[in-house]
C-alpha positions as CSV (number, residue, x, y, z in Angstrom):
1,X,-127.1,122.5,-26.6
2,X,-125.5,125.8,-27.6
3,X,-123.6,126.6,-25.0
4,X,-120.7,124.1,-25.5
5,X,-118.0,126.7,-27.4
6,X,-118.4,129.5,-25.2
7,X,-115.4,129.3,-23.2
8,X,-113.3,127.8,-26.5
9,X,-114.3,131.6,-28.0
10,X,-113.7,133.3,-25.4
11,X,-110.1,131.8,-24.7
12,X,-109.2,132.4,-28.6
13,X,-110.6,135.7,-28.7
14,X,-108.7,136.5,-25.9
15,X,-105.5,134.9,-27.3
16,X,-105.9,137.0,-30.8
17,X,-106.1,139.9,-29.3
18,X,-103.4,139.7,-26.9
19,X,-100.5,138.4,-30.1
20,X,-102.3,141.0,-32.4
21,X,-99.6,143.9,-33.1
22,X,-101.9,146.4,-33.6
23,X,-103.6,146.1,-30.2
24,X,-100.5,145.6,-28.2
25,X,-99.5,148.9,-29.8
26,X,-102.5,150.4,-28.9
27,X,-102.7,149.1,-24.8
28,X,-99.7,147.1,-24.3
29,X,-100.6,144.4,-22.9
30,X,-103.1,145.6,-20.9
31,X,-105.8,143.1,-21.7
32,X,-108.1,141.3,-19.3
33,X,-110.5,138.3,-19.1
34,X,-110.6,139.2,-15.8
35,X,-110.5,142.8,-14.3
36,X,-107.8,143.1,-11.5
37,X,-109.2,144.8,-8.6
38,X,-107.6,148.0,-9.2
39,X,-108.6,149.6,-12.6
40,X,-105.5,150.2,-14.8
41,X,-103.8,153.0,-15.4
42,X,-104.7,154.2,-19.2
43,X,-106.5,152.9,-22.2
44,X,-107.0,149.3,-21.5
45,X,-109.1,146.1,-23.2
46,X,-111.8,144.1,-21.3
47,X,-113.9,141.3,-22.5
48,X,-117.4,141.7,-21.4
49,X,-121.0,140.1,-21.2
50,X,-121.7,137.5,-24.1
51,X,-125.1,136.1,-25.1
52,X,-125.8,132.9,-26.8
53,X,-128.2,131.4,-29.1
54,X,-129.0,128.0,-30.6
55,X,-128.5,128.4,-34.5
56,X,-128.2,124.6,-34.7
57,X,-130.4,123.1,-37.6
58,X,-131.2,119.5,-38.6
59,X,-127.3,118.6,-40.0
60,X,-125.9,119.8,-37.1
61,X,-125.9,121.4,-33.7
62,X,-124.6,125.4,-33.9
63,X,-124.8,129.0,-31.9
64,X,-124.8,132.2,-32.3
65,X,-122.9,134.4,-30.0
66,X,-123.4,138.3,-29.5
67,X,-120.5,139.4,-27.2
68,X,-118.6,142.9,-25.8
69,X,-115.4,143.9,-25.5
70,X,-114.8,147.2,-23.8
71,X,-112.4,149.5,-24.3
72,X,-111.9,152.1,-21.3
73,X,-109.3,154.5,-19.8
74,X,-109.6,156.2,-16.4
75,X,-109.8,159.9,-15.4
76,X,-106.1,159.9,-15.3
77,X,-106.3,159.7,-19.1
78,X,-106.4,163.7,-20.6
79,X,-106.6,162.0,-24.8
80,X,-110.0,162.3,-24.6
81,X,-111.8,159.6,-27.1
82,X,-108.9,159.3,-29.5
83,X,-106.8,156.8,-27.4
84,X,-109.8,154.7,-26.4
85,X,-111.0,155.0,-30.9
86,X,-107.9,154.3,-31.7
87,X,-107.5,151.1,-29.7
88,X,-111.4,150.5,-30.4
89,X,-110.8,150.0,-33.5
90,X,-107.2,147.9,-33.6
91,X,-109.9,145.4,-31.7
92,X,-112.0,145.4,-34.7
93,X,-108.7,144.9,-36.9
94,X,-107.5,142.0,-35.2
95,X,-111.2,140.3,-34.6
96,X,-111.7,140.7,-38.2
97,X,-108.5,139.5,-39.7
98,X,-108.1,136.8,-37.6
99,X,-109.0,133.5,-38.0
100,X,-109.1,131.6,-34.5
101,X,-109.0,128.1,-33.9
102,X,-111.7,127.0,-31.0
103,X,-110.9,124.3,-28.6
104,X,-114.4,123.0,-29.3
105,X,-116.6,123.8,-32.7
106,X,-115.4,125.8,-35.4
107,X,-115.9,129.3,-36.4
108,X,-117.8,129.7,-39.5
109,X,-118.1,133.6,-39.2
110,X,-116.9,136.6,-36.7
111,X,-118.1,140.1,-37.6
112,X,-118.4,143.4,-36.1
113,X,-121.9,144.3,-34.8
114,X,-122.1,147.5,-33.8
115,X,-119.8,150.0,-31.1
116,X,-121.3,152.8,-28.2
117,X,-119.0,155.6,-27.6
118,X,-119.6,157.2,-24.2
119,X,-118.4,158.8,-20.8
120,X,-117.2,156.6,-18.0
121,X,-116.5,157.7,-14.3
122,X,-118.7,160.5,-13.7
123,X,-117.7,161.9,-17.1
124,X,-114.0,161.9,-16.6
125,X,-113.1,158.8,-18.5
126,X,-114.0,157.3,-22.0
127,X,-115.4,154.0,-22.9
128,X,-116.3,152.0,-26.0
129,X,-118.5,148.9,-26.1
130,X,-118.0,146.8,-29.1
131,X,-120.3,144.1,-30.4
132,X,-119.5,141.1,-32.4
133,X,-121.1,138.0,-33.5
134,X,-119.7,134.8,-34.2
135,X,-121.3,131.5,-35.6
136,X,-120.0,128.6,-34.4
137,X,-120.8,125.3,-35.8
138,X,-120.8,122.4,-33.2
139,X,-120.8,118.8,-36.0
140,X,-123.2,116.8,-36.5
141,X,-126.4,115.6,-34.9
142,X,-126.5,112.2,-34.0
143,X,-129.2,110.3,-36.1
């Protein structure tokens, strides 16, 4: 199955990003797994919708997951793009430098995918969607 180290890379992507310097200077520590049911105040980092596919093969079981991480600031933000870029890219930064250890399976690769730039709120705040992919390699197949 391929689902098994879902929540292990969610939980050390989560953990990178809130001990990387770069994005703490970027949002503080304004980094969520789970929104809060007020939106933030300023430029802020949510992880987002994830999906995941078998990459297993006959040695061993294995998935690849395509997964989001937002980064958004409200209409009480007046930086425009630049805060939300700027932090955008510390996310990329840490996710690519980082090397995370996963409570279940082991990361053979994390890259950057691809990143949307657009309004949020009726216009009045900014958002940026970034895409990554991990493979994650889940042992051997029984014989």
């Amino acid at each position: 199955m391929s689902f098994h180290a879902s929540a292990a890379l969610q939980a050390a992507v989560y953990q990178t990003l809130r001990t990387d310097p770069g994005v703490a200077a970027a949002v503080g520590d304004a980094i969520y797994d789970a929104m809060p049911a007020q939106p933030p105040a300023g430029t802020y980092v949510a992880l987002g919708p994830e999906d995941v596919a078998d990459a297993g093969d006959m040695t061993g079981g294995g998935a690849r997951h395509d997964f989001i991480i937002s980064v958004l600031s409200g209409s009480e933000d007046t930086g425009g793009f630049a805060p939300v870029k700027t932090a955008a890219a510390a996310v990329v930064d840490a996710l690519e430098d980082a090397a995370p250890v996963l409570g279940r399976g082991h990361l053979a690769a994390l890259w950057f995918v691809g990143a949307r730039a657009r309004r949020s709120d009726g216009g009045a705040g900014r958002r940026v969607d970034l895409t990554f992919r991990a493979r994650i390699d889940l042992g051997q197949r029984a014989a």
